[in-house]
N, CA and C atoms as an extended XYZ file, in Angstrom:
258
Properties=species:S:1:pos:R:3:atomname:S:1:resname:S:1:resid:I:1 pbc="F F F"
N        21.560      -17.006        5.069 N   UNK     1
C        20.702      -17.961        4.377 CA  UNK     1
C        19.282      -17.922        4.946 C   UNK     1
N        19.191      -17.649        6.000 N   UNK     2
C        18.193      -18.080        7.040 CA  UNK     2
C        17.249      -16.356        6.635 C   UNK     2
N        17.826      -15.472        6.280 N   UNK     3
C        17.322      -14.361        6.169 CA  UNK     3
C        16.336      -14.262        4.493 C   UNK     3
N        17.538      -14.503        3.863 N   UNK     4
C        16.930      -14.659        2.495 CA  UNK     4
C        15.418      -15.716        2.304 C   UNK     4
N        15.828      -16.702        3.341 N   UNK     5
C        14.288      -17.783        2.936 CA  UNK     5
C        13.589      -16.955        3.329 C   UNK     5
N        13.200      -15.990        4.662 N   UNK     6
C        12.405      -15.666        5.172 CA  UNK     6
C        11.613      -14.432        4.243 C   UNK     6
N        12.635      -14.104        3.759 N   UNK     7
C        12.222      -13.120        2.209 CA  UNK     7
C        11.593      -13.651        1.781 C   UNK     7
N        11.994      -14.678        0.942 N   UNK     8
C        11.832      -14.991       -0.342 CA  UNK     8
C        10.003      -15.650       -0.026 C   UNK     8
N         9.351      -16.173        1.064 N   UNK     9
C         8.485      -17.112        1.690 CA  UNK     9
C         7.347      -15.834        1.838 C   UNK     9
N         8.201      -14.364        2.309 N   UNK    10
C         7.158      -13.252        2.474 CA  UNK    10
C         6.738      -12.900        0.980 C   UNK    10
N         7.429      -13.049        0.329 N   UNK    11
C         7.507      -12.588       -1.097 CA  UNK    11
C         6.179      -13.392       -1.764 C   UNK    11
N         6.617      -15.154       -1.249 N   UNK    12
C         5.801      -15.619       -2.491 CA  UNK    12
C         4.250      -15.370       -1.377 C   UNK    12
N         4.327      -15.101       -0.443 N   UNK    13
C         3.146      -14.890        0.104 CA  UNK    13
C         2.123      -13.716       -0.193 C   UNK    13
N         3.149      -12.873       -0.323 N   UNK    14
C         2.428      -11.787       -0.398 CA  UNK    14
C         1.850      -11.816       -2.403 C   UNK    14
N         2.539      -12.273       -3.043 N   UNK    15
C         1.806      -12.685       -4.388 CA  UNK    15
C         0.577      -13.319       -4.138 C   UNK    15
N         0.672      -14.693       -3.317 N   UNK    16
C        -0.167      -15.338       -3.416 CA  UNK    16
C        -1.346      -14.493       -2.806 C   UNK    16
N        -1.622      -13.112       -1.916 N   UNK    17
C        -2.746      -12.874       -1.360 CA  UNK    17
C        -2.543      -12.043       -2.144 C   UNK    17
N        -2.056      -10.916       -2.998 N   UNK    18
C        -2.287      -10.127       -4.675 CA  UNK    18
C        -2.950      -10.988       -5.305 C   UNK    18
N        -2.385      -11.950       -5.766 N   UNK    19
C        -3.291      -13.209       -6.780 CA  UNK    19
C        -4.865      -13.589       -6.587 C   UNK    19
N        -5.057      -14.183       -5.223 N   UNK    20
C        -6.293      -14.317       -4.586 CA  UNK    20
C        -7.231      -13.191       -4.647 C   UNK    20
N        -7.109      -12.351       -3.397 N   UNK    21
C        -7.639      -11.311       -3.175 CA  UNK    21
C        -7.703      -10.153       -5.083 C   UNK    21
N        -7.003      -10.164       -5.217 N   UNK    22
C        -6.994       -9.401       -6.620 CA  UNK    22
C        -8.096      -10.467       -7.619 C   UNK    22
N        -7.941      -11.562       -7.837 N   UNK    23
C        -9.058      -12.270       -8.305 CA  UNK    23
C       -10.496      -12.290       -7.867 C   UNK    23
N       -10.723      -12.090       -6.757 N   UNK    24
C       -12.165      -11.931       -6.038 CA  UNK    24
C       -12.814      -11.266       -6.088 C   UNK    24
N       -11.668       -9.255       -5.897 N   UNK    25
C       -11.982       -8.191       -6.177 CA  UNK    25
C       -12.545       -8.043       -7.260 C   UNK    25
N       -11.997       -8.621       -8.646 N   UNK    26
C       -12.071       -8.730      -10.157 CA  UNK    26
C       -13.464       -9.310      -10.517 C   UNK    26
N       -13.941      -10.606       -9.987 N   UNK    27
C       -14.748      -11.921      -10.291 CA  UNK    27
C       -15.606      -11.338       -9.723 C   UNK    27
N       -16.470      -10.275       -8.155 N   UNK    28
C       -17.098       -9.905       -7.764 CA  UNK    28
C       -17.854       -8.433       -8.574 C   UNK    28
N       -16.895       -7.758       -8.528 N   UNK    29
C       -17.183       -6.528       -9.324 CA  UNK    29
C       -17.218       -6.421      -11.605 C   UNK    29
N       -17.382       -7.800      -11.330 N   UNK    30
C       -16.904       -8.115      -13.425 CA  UNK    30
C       -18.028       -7.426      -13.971 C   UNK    30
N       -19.704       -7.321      -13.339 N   UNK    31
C       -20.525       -6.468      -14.165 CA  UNK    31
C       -21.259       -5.526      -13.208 C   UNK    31
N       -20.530       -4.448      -12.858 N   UNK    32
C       -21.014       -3.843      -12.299 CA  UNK    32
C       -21.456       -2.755      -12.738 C   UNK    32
N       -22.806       -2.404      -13.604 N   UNK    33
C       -22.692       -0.788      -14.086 CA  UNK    33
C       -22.639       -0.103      -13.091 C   UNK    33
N       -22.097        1.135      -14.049 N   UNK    34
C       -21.985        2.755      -13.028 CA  UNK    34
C       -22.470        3.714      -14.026 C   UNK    34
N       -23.041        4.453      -13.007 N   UNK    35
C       -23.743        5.317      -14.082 CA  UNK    35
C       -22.771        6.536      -14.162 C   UNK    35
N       -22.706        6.866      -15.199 N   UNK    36
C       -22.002        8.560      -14.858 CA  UNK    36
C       -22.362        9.527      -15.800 C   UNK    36
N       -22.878       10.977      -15.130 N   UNK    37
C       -23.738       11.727      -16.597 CA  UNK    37
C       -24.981       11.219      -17.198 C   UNK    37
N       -26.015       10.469      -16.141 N   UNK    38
C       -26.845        9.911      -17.283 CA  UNK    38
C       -26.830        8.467      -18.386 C   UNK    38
N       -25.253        7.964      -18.291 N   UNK    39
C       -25.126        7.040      -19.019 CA  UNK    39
C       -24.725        5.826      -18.347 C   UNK    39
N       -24.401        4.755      -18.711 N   UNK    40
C       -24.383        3.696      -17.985 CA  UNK    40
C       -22.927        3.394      -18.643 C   UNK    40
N       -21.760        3.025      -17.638 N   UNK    41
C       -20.162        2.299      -17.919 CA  UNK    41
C       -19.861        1.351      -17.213 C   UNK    41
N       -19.269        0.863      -17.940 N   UNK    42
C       -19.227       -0.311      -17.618 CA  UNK    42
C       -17.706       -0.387      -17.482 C   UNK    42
N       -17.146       -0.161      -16.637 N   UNK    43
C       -15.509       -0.578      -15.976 CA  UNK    43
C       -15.533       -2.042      -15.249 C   UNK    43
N       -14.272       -3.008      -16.226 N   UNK    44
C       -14.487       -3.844      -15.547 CA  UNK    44
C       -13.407       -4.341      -14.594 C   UNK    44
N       -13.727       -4.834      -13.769 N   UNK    45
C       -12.982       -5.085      -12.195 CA  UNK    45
C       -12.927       -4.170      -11.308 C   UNK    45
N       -14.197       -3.094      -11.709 N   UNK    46
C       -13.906       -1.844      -10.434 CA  UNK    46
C       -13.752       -2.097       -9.352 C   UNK    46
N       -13.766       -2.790       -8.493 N   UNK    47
C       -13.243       -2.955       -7.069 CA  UNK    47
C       -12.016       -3.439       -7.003 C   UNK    47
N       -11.286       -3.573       -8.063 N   UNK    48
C        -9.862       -3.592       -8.074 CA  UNK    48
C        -9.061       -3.333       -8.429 C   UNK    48
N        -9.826       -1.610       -9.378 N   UNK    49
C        -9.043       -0.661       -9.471 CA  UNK    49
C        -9.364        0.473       -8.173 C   UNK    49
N       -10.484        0.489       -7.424 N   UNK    50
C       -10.552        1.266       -6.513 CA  UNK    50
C        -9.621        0.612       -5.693 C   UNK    50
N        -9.570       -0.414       -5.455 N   UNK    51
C        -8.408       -1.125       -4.115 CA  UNK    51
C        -6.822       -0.327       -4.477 C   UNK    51
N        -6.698       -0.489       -5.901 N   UNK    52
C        -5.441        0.224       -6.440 CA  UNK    52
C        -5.419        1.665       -6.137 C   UNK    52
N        -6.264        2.380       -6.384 N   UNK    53
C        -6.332        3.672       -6.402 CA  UNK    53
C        -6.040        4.075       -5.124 C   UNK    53
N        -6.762        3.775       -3.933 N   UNK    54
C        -6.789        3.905       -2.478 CA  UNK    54
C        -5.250        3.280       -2.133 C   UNK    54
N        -4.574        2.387       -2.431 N   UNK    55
C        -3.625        1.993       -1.928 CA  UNK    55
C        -2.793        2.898       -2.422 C   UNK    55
N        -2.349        2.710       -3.363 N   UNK    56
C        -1.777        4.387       -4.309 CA  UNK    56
C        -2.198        5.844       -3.077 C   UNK    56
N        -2.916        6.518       -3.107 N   UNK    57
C        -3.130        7.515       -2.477 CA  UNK    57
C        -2.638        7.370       -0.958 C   UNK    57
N        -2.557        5.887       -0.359 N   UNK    58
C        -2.511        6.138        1.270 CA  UNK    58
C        -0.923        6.222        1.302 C   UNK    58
N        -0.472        5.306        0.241 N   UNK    59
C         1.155        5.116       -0.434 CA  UNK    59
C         1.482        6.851       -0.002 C   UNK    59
N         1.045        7.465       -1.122 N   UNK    60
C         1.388        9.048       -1.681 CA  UNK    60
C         1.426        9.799       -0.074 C   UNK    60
N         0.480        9.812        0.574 N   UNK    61
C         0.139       10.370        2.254 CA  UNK    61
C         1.216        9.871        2.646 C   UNK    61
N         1.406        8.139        3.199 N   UNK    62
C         2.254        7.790        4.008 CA  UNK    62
C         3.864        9.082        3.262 C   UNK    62
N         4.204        8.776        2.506 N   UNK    63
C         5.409        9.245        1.630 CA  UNK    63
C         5.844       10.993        2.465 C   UNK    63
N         4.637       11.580        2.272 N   UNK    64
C         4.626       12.868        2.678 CA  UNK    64
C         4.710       13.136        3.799 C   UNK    64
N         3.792       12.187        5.027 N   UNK    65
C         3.876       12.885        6.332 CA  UNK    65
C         5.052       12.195        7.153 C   UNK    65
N         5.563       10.461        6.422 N   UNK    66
C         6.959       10.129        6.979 CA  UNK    66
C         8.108       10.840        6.612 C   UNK    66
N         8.227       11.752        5.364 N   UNK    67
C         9.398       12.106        5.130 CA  UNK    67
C        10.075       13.029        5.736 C   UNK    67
N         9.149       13.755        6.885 N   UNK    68
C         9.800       14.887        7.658 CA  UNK    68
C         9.974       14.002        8.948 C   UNK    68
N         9.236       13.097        9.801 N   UNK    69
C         9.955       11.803       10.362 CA  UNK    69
C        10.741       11.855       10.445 C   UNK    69
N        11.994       10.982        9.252 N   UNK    70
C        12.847       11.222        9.572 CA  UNK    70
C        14.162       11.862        9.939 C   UNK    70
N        13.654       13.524        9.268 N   UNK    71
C        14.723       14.267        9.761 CA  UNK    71
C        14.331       14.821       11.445 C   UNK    71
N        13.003       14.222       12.060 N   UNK    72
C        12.550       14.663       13.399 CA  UNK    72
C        13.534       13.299       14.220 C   UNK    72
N        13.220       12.104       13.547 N   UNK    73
C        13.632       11.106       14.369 CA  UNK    73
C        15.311       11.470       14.732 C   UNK    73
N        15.988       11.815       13.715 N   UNK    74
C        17.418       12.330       13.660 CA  UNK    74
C        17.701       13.466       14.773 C   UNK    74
N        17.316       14.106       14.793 N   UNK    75
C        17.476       15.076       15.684 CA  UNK    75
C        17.321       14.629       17.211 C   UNK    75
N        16.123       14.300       17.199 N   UNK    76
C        15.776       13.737       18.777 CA  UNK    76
C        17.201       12.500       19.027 C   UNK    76
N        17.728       12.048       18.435 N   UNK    77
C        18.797       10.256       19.030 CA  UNK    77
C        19.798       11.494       18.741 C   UNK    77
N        20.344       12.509       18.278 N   UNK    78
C        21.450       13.295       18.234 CA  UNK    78
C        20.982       13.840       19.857 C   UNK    78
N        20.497       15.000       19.926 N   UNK    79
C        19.939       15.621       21.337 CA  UNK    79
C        20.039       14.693       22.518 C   UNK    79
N        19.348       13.452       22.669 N   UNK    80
C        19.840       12.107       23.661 CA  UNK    80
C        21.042       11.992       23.315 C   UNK    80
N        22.067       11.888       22.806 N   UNK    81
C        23.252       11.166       22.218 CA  UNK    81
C        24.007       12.526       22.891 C   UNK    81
N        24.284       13.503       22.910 N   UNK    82
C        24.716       14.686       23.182 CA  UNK    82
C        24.438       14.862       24.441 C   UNK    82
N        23.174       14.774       25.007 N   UNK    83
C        22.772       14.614       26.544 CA  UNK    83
C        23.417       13.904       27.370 C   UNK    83
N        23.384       12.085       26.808 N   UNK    84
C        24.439       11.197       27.421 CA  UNK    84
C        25.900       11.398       27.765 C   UNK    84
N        26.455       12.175       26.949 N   UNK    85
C        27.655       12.346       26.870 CA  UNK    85
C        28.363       13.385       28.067 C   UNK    85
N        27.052       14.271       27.496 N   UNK    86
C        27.202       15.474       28.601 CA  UNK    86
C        27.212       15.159       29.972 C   UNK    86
């Protein structure tokens, strides 16, 4: 029981600083031109699709350089585990 609240409390927390912070990002950047080519665009909430984009990409990195991790972490507690024994 005691586990699940502690979830459920990270959960609504972590909405609530998506909600916030995602609103600020939005409300700060609402007219920001950009020029591109000569022309002027107008994307709106760019600082909170760049926040997306960057989080996305560090996501994609983390993914790649942990996934050999854990077949390193495996090996090394087998090798100790085999050592001990020995």
């Amino acid at each position: 029981m005691g586990s699940a609240l502690g979830l459920s409390l990270s959960l609504l927390s972590a909405v609530v600083t998506l909600v916030t912070f995602g609103g600020l990002l939005w409300t700060l950047s609402r007219k920001w031109p950009v020029q591109a080519f000569g022309t002027h665009v107008h994307i709106p909430g760019l600082m909170m699709w760049v926040a997306v984009g960057t989080s996305l990409l560090s996501m994609v990195a983390a993914h790649f350089v942990g996934r050999r991790l854990v077949q390193i972490n495996f090996d090394k507690l087998r090798v100790e585990a085999d050592f001990r024994y020995g």
